[in-house]
Structures are given as C-alpha cells and as structure tokens.
C-alpha positions as CSV (number, residue, x, y, z in Angstrom):
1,X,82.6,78.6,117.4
2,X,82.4,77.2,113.8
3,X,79.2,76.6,113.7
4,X,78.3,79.8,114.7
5,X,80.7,81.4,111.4
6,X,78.6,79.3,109.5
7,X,75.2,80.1,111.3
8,X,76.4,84.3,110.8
9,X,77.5,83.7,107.2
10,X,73.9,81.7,106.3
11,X,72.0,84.5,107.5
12,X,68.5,84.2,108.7
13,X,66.8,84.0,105.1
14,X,68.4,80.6,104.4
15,X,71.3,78.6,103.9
16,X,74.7,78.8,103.6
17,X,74.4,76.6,100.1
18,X,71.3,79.2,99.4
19,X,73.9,82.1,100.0
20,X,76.7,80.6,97.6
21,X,74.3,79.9,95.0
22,X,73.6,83.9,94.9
23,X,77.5,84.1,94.7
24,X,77.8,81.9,92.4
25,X,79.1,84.5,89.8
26,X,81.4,86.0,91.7
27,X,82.9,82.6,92.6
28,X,83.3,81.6,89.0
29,X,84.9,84.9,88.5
30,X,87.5,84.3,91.7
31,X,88.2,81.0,90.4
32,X,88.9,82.1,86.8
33,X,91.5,84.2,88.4
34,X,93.2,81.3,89.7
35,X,93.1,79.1,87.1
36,X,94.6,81.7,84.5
37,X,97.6,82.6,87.5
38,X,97.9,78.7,87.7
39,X,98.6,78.5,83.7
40,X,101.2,81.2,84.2
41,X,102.9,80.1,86.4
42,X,103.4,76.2,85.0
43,X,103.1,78.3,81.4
44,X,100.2,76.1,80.6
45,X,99.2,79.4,78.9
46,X,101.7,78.7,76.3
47,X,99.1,76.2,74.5
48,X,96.1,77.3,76.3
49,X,95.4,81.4,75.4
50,X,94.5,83.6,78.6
51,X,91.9,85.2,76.3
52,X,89.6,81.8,76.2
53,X,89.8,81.0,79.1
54,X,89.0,84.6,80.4
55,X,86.0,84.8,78.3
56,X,85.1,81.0,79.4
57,X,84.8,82.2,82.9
58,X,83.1,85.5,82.4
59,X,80.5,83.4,80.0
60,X,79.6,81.2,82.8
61,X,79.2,83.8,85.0
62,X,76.7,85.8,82.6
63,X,75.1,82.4,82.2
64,X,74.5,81.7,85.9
65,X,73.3,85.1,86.0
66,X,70.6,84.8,83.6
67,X,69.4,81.8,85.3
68,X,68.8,83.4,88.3
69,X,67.1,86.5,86.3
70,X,64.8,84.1,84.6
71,X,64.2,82.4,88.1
72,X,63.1,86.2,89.8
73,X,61.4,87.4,86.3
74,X,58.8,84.1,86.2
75,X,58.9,83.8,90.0
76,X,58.2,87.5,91.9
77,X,60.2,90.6,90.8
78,X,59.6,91.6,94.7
79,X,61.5,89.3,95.8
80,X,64.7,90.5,97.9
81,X,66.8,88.3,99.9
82,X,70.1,89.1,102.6
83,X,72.4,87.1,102.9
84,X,76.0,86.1,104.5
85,X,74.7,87.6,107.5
86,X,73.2,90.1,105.8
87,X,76.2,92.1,104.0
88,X,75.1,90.8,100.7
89,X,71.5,91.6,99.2
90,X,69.9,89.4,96.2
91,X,67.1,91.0,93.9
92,X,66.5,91.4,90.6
93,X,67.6,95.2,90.9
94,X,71.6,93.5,92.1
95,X,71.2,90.7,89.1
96,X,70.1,92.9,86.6
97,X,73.8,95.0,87.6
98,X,75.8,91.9,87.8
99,X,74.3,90.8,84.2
100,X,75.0,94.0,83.1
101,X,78.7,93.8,84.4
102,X,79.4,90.4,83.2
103,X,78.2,91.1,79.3
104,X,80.1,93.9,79.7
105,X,83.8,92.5,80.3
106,X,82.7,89.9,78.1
107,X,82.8,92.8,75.2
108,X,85.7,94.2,76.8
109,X,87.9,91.1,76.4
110,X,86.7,90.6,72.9
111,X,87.9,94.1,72.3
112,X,91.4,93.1,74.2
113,X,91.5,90.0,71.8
114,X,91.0,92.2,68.7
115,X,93.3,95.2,69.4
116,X,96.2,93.2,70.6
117,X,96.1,94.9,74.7
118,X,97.7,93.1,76.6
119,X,99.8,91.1,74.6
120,X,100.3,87.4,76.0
121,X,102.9,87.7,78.8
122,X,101.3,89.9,80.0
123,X,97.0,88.7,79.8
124,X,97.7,86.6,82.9
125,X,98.1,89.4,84.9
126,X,95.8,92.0,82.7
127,X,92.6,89.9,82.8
128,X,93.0,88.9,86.4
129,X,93.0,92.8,87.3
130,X,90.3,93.4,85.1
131,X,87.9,89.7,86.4
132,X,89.2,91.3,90.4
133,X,87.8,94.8,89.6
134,X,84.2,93.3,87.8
135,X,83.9,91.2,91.5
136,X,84.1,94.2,93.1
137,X,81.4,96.1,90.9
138,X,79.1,93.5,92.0
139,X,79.7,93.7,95.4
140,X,79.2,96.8,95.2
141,X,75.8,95.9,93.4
142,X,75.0,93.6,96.1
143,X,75.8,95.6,99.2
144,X,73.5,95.8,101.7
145,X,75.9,96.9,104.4
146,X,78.1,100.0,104.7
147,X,81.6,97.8,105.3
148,X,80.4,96.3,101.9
149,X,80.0,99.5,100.5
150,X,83.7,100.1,101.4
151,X,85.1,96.7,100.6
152,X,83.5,96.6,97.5
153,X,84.6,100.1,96.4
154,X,87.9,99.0,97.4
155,X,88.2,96.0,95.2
156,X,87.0,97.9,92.5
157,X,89.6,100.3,93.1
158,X,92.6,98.9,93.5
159,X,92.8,97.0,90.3
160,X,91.8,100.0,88.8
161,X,94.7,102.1,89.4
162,X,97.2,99.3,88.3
163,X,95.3,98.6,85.3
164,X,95.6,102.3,84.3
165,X,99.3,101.9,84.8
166,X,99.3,99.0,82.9
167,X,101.4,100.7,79.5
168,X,104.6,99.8,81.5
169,X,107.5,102.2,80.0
170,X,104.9,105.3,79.2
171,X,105.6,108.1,81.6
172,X,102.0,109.4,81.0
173,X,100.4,105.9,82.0
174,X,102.8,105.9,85.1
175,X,101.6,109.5,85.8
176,X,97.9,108.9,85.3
177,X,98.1,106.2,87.8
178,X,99.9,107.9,90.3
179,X,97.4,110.4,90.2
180,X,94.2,108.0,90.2
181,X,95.9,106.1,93.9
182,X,96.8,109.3,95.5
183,X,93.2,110.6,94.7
184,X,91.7,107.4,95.3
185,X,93.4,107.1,98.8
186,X,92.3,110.2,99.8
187,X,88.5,109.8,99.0
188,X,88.6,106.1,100.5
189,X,89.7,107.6,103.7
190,X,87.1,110.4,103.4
191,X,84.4,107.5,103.2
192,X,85.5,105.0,105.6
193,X,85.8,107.9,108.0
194,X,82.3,109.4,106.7
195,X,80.9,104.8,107.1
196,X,82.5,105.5,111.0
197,X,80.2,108.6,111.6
198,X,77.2,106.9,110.5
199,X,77.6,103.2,112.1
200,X,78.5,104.7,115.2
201,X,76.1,106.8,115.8
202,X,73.0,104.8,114.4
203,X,74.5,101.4,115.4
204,X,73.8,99.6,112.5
205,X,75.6,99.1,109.1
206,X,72.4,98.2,107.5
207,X,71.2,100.4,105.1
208,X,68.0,99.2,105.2
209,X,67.9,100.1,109.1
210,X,69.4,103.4,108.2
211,X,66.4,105.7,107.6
212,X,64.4,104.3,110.9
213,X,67.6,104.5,113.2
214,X,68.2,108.2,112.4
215,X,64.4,108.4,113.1
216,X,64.9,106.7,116.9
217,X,67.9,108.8,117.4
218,X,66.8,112.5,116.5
219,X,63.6,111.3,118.4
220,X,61.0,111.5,115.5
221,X,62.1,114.9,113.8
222,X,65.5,114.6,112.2
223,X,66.4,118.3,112.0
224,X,70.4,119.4,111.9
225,X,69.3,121.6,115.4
226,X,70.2,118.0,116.5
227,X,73.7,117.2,117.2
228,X,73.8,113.6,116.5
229,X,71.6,114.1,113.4
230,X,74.4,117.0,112.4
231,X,77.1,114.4,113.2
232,X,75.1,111.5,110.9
233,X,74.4,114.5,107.7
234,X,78.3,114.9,108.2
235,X,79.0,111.3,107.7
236,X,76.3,110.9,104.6
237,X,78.3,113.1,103.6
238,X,81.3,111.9,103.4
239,X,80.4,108.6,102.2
240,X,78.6,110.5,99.2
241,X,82.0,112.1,98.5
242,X,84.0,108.6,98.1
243,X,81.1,107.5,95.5
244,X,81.2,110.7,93.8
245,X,84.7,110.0,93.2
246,X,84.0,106.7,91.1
247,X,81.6,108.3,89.1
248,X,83.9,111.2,88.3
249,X,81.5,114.0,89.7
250,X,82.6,117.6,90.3
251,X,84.5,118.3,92.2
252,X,86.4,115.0,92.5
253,X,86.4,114.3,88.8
254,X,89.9,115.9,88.6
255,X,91.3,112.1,88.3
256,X,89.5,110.9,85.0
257,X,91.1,113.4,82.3
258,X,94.4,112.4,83.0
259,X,93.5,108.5,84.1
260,X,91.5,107.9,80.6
261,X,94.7,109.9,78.5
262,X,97.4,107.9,80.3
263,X,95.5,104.7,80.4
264,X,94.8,102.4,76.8
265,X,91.7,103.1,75.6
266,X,90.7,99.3,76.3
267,X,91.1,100.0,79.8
268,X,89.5,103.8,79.3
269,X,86.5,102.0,77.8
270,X,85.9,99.7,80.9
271,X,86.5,102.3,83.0
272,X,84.5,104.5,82.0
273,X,80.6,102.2,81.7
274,X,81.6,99.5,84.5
275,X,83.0,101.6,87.9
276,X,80.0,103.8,86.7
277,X,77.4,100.9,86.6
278,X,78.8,99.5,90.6
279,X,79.1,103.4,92.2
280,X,75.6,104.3,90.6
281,X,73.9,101.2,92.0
282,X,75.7,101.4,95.0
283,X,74.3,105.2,95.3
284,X,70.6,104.2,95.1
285,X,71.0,101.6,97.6
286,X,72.6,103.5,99.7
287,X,69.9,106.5,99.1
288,X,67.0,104.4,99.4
289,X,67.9,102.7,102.7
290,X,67.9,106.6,103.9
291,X,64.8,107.2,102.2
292,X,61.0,106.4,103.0
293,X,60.6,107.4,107.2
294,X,58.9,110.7,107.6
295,X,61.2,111.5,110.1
296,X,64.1,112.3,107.9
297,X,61.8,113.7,104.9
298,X,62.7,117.0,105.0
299,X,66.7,116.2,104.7
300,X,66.5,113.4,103.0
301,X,64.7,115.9,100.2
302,X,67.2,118.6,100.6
303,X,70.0,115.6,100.0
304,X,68.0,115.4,96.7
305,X,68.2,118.8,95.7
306,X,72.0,119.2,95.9
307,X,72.3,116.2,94.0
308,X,70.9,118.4,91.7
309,X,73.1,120.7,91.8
310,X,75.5,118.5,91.4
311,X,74.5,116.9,88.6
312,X,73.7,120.3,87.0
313,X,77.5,121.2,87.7
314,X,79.0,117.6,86.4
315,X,77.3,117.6,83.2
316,X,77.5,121.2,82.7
317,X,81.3,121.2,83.4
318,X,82.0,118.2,81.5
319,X,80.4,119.5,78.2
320,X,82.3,123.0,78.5
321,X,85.6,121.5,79.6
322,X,85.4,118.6,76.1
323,X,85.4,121.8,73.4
324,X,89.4,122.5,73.6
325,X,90.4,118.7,73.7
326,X,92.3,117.5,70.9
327,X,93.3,114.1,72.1
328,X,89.9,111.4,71.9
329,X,90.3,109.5,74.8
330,X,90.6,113.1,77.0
331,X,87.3,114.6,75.1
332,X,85.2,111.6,75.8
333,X,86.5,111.7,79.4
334,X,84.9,114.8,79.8
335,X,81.7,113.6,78.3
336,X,81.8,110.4,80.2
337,X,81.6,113.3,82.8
338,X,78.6,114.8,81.7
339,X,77.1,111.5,81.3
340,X,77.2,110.5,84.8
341,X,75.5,114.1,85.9
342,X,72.6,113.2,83.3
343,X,72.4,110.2,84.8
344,X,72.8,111.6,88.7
345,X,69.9,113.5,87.7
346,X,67.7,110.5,88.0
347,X,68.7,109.6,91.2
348,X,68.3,113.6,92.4
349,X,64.3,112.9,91.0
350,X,64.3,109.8,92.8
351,X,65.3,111.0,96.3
352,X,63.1,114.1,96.3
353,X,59.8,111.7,95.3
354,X,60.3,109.2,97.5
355,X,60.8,112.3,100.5
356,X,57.6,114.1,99.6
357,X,54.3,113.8,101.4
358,X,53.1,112.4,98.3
359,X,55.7,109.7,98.0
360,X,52.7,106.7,98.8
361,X,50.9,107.9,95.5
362,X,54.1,108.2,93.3
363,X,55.2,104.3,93.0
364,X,55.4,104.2,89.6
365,X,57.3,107.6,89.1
366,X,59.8,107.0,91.6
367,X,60.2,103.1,90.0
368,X,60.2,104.7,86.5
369,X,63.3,107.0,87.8
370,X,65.1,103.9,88.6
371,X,64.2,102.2,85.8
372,X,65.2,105.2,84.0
373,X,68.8,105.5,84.7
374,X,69.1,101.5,84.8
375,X,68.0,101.9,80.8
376,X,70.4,104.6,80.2
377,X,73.6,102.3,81.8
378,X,72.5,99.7,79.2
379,X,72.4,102.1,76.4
380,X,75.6,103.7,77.4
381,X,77.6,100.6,77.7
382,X,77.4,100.1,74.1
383,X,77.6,103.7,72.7
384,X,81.1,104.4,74.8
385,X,82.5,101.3,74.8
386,X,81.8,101.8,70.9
387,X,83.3,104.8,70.8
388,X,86.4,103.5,72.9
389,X,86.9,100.4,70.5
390,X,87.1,102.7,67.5
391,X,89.7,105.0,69.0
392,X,91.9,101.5,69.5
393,X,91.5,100.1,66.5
394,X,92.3,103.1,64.5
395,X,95.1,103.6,67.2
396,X,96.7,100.5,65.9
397,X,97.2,101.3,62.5
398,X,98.1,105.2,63.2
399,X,99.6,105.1,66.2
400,X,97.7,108.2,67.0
401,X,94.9,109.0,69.4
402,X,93.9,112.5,68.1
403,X,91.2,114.0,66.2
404,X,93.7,114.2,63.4
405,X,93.8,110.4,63.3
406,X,90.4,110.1,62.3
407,X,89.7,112.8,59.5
408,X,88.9,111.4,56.3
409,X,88.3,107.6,57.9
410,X,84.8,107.3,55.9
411,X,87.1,107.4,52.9
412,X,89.3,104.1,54.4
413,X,86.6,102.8,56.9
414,X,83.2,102.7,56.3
415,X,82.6,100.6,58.6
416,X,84.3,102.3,61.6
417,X,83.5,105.5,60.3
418,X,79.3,104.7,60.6
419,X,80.2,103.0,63.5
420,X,81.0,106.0,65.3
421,X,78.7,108.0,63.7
422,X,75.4,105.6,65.4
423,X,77.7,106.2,69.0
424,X,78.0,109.8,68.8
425,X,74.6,110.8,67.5
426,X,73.5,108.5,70.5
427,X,75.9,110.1,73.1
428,X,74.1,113.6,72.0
429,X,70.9,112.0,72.3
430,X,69.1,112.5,69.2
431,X,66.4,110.5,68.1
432,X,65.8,107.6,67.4
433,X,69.3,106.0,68.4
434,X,68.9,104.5,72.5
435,X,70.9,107.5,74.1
436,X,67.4,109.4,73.2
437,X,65.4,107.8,74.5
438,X,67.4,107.0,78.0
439,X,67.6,111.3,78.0
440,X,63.7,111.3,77.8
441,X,63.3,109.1,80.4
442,X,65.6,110.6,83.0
443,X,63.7,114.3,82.0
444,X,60.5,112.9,82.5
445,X,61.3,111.4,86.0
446,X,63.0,115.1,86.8
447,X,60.1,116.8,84.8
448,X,57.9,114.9,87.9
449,X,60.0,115.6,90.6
450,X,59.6,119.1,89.8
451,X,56.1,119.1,91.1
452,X,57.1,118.6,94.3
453,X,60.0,121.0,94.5
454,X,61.0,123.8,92.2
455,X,64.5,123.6,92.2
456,X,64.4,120.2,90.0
457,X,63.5,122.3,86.8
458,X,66.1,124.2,87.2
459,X,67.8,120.7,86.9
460,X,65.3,119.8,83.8
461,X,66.6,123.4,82.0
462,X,69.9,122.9,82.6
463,X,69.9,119.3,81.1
464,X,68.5,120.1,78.1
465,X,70.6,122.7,77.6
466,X,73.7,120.3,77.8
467,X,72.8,118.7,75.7
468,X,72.7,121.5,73.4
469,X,76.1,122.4,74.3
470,X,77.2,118.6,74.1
471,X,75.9,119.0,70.4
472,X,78.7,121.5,69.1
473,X,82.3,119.1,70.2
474,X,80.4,115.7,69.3
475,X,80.1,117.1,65.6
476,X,83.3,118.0,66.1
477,X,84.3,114.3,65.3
478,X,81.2,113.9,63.0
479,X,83.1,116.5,61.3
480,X,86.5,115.2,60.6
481,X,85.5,111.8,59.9
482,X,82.8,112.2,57.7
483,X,83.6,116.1,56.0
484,X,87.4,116.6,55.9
485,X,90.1,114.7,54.0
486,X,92.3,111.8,54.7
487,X,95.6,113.9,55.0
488,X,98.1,112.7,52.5
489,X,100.5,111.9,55.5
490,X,98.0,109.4,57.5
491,X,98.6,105.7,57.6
492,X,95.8,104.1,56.2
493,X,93.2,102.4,58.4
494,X,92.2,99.3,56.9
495,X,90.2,96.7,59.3
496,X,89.9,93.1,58.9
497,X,86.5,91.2,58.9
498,X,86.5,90.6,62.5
499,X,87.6,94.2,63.6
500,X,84.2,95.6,61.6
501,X,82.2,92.8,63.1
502,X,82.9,94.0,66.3
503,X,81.7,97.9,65.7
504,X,79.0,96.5,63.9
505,X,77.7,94.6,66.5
506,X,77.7,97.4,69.2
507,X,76.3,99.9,66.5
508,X,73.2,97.7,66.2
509,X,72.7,97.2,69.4
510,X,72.6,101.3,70.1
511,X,70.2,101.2,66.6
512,X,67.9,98.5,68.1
513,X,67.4,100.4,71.3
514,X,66.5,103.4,69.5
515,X,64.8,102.2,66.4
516,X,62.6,99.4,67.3
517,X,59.4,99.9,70.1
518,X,59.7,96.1,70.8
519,X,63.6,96.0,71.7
520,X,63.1,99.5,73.8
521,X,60.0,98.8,75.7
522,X,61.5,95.6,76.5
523,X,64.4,96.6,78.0
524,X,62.0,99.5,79.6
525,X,60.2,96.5,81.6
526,X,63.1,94.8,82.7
527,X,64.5,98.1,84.3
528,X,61.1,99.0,85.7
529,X,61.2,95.3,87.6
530,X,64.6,95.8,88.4
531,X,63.6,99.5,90.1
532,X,60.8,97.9,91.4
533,X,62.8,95.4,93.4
534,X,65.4,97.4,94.7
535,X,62.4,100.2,96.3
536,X,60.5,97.2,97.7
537,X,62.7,96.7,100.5
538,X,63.4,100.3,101.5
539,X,62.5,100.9,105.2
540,X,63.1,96.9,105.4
C-alpha cells in the first residue's frame, strides 16, 4: 500500500526524488515557516531577528529557482513535466511565476524591515502568513489539476484574510477582513461546486484532458443544445467566478476597496502584484487545457469574448470609481482594478486565437499574448509595490494615508517624491517607463485577435480609452506632490539612506524596462519562452 503512495506521488514522468527537486522551493519556503515558529516559541528570536531569517529562506528559494530556469533556458524551453501523480506541472511558464513570486516577497520583507510592519512579537507570526500564502501562489502556478486549482487558491487565501486583519485593535482592519472571508467563503464554494460540475461530468481533473473529454462527451460538436455540455459551460463557469474573485474583477471586486484601506499598505502592496501573479497564471492554465480541440472552438471563442467584456468592464470601472478617492491605498485599489482588466485583456486575445480556424498559423501571436501579460506582471510588481512602499514610508512620519500627506513632498523628499513620479507615469503607461510598453504589447496581441472576431476591438477602443481616463486621477498625485505646497501643519518627511535606497531601486528597475532595448527585449524573450512552454502542452 506504501509503495503504491509512493508509485502515485512519483508520477509516470520520473521519480519521487525528481518530483521534490521541482518542489524544492516550496519546501524551503515550508520549512522556513517552521524554523521561524520554532525561534518563537524557545524565543530564539530574541538574538536571531525573524526578518533574516525570513529573507534567508525566501533567497534560497529564488536561488533554487533560478537554477532550475537556467537548467530549462540552456536545456529546451518545451520542456513540461507532471508530477506527484500528476497534480503538479513543471515548465519554464510555472518557474518563471514562482521566480517571480519569490523576488517578490523578497522585496516585500525588505519593505517590512524598513517601515517597521510587523514589529518583532509579532514577525513570527506575520512572515509565516505571508511565506504560507507565496506557497500557495505557486501552487497555484503549478497546478495541473482542478483540486490543485482549489487547494492552491485556498492556501493563498486563507493567510490572506488574517494578514489583512493583521492591525490588531483597528476596527477598519477588523472590518476589512471580515469582509475579505465572508466574500472569500462564498466564491470558494462557488468554485469547488463549479470543480464538481466539471470533474464529474468529464471524469478527469486534468486540465490538460479537459478540452478532449468535453470533445468525447458532446460527441464531436460541443454545442450548449447539449445537456452535459450546458452542465460543464455551467461549471467553467463557476470556477471562472472564484478566480475572478482573486484578481478583483467586476463584479466580485467589491472585496478589495475596503481589504486594501483596512489592511497596511505592506500587506496592500503584496496583495495587490502576488494573488494577481498565482490567479492570472492559474487562469491561462486552466484556459488553455480547454483550448486547442475543434470540438469546443466555437465556445471556447465565445468564453473569449466575454472575457472581453469583462475586462472592458474591470478596467473601465476601476478607472471611474479611483476619481473621488481621497485615501491612497483605496485610489490605487481601484487601479490595481483596472490593471488586472488590462491585463485580462491578454488572456481574452489569447483564447479567441488559439479557438479560430486559423489558430495552427498564429503560434507566435497567441505565444506573444502570453508573453505579453507575463511582461506586464513583471513591470507591475515594481511600479505598485513602489507606489505601496511610498505610501508607508511617508505613513510613518505623518501618520496619514491621504492625498493630503503627500502635497508638497518634492519640497522634503526628493527622493520619494521622483520615486513615485517614475511609478505613476508607468501605471498610466506613457512612454518610455515599462508600464508602456507592457500596454503596447497586450494592444497588439488584442489588436490580432480582432482579426478573427470583431468584438475584440471593441476591447482594443475601450483600452485605450482607459487609459485616457486613468490619466486625469494619476496626475492627481503628480499634482500634489510635485505642484502644491507642503502645508504648514504637515510633519515633515525626512527618509534615511536606506529608506531612499529602497524607492530608488524599484524606480530604476521600472526606468530600465522602459528606457533601455537591451533590458526590455530581454525580459520580452524570457516571457515569450515562458508562453511558449505553457501552450506546448495544451491538448496534452
């Protein structure tokens, strides 16, 4: 009986030592948990700070990672492997996510370190929420199997909500939380019950198997005249609705306004590029694995299209809704909104490409879609996270996380004041700072998809017209940090060496993805192979 656990967990693509070497980061995560509970609870951490050995763990992850990217860059960028029975997928499409995720709470606890959240009774228990949530975002990564999907959404969840709640004594914290688990519980049922549908009737939680089990069962043509193909669309559904929900799409963004206000903006910051970075690669896995089979063409397109609308809806709403906000961390909720429609657009393009009768001939189009929104995540983990770490740092001197905080900070700042200056200007997407240039190549990938069905540039106008609209609120702070005086009132915002360093850093990075050709067209070919891998094993 044991040896048949181990035979399931191995797979049939190697072995079980094969399949833990793939885990390897999320092991070294795991057991940084444990070591930094362990120095809390013999108070070890009294000598030894939570913060180093946090960033220890998360650093060897990252490195492990980039082993293993090196090993599939030199090696074959095709190359895509199941394992543990085949829940778990590795390709360079899941390592390029889980590299991604592991810089990224890197920077997040160097932010944490700066700005004094959490203070150190409390980092045991703050980082451990924040290393079991980054697990779960690359499960989620990963997942190759529709229980995966929901267990990894889970674990990225669940530490999510307390961690949003973490501000003990703040009735708005408590508040925001309570509203993030009731919501949360209420799409998590939606999409297990949506996971049911599917698995049951196509037998398989594979989602590679997906598309060519829905063929077998609607008998070739999968029109919704079919019952079981009605009963399947229903399901897709439903799981759709639970990642929508991560990514704060309408109409089950209701969650992140209050969650981002309520919550520190550390934990905003984190919140708002990583659960974004797991859902979104989650969603073209799971799209994919439904894509590519004739058979289900014709819906599978039409799935396309009203993620066009959505996305048309998200970003529109989120734009509209950021004018009247006064509070920081609320405003760039709304535009962390509007984001994640720009960059549902991309996967809208992909899904109607890889449906069409010309899908064999489009390759590179439907990889550079992929690649497209994989460059955008990268861009946009430095420009909000920026923008976050500014909003806490000048939190901490005025205690204030309103637009009036920051008026007049050129005058105090310079450094936090061109800081974000670089992430807004990138967040609108003017040239030639990286949030451009991840625009241009989401447009081009729906300016494509358009060929093939009209409704996409509808999509393609009402992008560009966002971003229009984006331009007049994101000046808004342009405005009062760089035009209008330092009241008289304000305390003064006056950053040590390290602070600047810090907004420095992620302002040249959003510069250098802009600015320099070499820097952007490398990151370009990195998410092109990344793409590349992920669409090689669709159908599989």
């Amino acid at each position: 009986m044991f040896e048949q656990l181990i035979q399931d967990l191995a797979g049939d693509n190697g072995s079980l030592y094969t399949g833990l070497k793939y885990f390897s980061a999320e092991l070294w995560l795991s057991g940084t948990i444990v070591v930094m509970l362990l120095l809390r609870l013999f108070s070890v951490d009294r000598w030894i700070p939570t913060f180093a050995v946090a960033l220890a763990g998360s650093a060897i992850a990252l490195w492990g990672l980039f082993g293993q990217f090196t090993e599939l860059m030199t090696a074959n960028t095709d190359v895509s492997i199941a394992f543990f029975g085949d829940m778990l997928r590795q390709d360079l499409f899941s390592v390029f996510f889980r590299m991604f995720l592991s810089l990224f709470l890197i920077l997040t606890i160097a932010l944490t370190v700066l700005t004094g959240i959490p203070d150190n009774e409390d980092a045991p228990d703050f980082y451990a929420l924040l290393f079991g949530a980054t697990v779960g975002m690359m499960m989620m990564a990963s997942a190759n199997n529709l229980l995966m999907l929901f267990l990894g959404v889970e674990m990225a969840s669940v530490p999510s909500y307390v961690m949003v709640g973490f501000l003990k004594g703040r009735k708005p914290s408590s508040e925001a939380a309570l509203k993030y688990v009731v919501y949360g519980a209420g799409a998590a049922g939606v999409m297990l019950y949506g996971i049911s549908l599917v698995t049951g009737v196509l037998g398989t939680g594979d989602m590679t198997l997906l598309a060519s089990r829905l063929a077998l069962v609607s008998d070739g043509v999968a029109g919704l005249g079919d019952p079981e193909v009605c009963v399947v669309a229903l399901g897709i559904m439903m799981v759709l609705a639970g990642l929508a929900f991560k990514l704060s799409l309408v109409p089950f963004h209701f969650w992140c306004p209050d969650a981002f206000e309520g919550a520190s903006a550390e934990v905003a910051g984190f919140l708002s590029v990583a659960s974004k970075a797991g859902a979104f690669a989650l969603l073209v896995r799971f799209c994919l694995g439904l894509s590519g089979v004739e058979a289900t063409a014709e819906l599978m397109t039409a799935f396309g299209v009203a993620l066009g609308a959505v996305a048309i809806v998200t970003a529109t709403f989120g734009n509209l809704a950021a004018y009247t906000q006064n509070n920081l961390k609320r405003l760039l909720s709304y535009s962390t909104i509007a984001h994640a429609g720009y960059m549902l657009m991309a996967v809208a393009a992909m899904m109607v490409m890889q449906n069409s009768d010309q899908a064999a001939g489009l390759g590179q189009e439907i990889n550079a879609a992929v690649g497209g929104l994989l460059y955008y995540l990268a861009v946009y983990m430095f420009m909000n996270l920026g923008a976050f770490a500014i909003i806490a740092l000048v939190r901490n001197y005025t205690f204030d996380e309103s637009i009036d905080s920051i008026r007049g900070l050129s005058s105090q700042s310079p450094a936090l004041a061109v800081g974000m200056g670089v992430c807004v200007f990138s967040l609108i997407g003017i040239p030639p700072f990286g949030g451009f240039f991840a625009k241009l190549m989401v447009f081009a990938a729906v300016l494509k998809s358009a060929e093939i069905h009209w409704f996409m540039y509808v999509v393609l106008a009402f992008g560009g017209l966002n971003t229009v609209f984006s331009l007049f609120y994101y000046l808004k702070i342009v405005k009062a940090i760089f035009i209008e005086e330092r009241p008289a009132e304000a305390r003064a915002v006056t950053l040590p060496s390290m602070e600047g360093l810090y907004v420095v850093v992620l302002a040249v990075m959003v510069t250098l993805l802009g600015f320099f050709p070499a820097v952007t067209e490398g990151l370009s070919s990195i998410a092109n192979a990344a793409g590349n891998a992920v669409l090689s094993v669709v159908g599989g």
